[in-house]
C-alpha positions as CSV (number, residue, x, y, z in Angstrom):
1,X,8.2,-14.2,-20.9
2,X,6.5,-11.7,-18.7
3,X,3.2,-11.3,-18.3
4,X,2.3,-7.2,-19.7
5,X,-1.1,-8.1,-17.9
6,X,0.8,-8.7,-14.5
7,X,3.0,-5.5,-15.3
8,X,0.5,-3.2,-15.7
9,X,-1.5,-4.8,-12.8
10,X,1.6,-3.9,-10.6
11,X,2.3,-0.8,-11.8
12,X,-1.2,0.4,-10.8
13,X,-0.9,-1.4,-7.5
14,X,2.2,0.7,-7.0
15,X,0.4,3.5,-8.2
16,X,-2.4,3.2,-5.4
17,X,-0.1,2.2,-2.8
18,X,2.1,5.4,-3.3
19,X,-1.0,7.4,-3.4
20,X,-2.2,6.3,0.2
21,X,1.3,6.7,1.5
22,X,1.4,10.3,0.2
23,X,-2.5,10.1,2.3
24,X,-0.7,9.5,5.1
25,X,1.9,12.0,4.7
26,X,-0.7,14.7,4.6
27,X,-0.9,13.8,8.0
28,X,2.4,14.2,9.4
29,X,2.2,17.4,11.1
30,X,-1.4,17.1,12.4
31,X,-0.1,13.7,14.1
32,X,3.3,15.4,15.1
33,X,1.6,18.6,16.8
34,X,-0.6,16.3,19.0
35,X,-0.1,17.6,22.5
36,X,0.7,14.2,24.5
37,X,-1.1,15.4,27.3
38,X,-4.6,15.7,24.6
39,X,-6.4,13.5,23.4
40,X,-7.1,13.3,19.0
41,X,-10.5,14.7,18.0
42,X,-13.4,12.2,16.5
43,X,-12.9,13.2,13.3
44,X,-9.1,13.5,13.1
45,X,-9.5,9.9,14.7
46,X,-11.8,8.7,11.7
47,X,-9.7,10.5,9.4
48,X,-6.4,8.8,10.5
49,X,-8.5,5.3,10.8
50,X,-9.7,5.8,7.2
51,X,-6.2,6.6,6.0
52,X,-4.6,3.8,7.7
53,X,-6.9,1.2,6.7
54,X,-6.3,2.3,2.9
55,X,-2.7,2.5,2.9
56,X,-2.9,-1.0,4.8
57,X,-5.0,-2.1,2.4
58,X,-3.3,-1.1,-0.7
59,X,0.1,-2.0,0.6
60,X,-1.1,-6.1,1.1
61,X,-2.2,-5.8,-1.9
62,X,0.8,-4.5,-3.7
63,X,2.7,-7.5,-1.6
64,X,0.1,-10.4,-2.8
65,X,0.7,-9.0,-6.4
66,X,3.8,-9.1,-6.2
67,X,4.6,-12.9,-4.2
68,X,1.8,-13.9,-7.4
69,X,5.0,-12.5,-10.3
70,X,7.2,-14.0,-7.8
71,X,5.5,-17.5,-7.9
72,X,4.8,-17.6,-11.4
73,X,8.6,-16.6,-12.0
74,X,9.5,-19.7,-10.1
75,X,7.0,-21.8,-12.1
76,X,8.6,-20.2,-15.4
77,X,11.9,-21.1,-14.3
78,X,11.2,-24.6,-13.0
79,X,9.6,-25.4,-16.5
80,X,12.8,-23.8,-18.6
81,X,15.0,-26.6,-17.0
């Protein structure tokens, strides 16, 4: 039986994790038009540090979530037999 505590738990995991990505997105063309030969300014800097850390951090925790239903799948399955 699955856990609708676990489900729901993911699904807003997956929720914040897609909302960072789409963070990051926001950035694409402010990273892209970066002259190579420039340097980024402090605040685009902080801005892209902030980003990255919460789409880092929202991502590992989406994976740690998910290796949890994927352990306690195993467990499930170990006791059926």
């Amino acid at each position: 039986m699955t856990d609708p505590n676990g489900i729901e738990a993911l699904k807003a995991s997956f929720r914040g994790a897609l909302s960072t990505a789409d963070a990051l997105a926001a950035l694409k063309d402010k990273i892209i038009a970066i002259d190579p030969a420039g340097s980024l300014s402090p605040q685009d800097l902080d801005e892209l540090g902030r980003v990255t850390l919460a789409h880092a951090v929202a991502s590992q925790a989406l994976r740690a979530l998910v290796e949890s239903l994927i352990s306690n799948r195993s467990s499930l399955i170990k006791s059926d037999e």
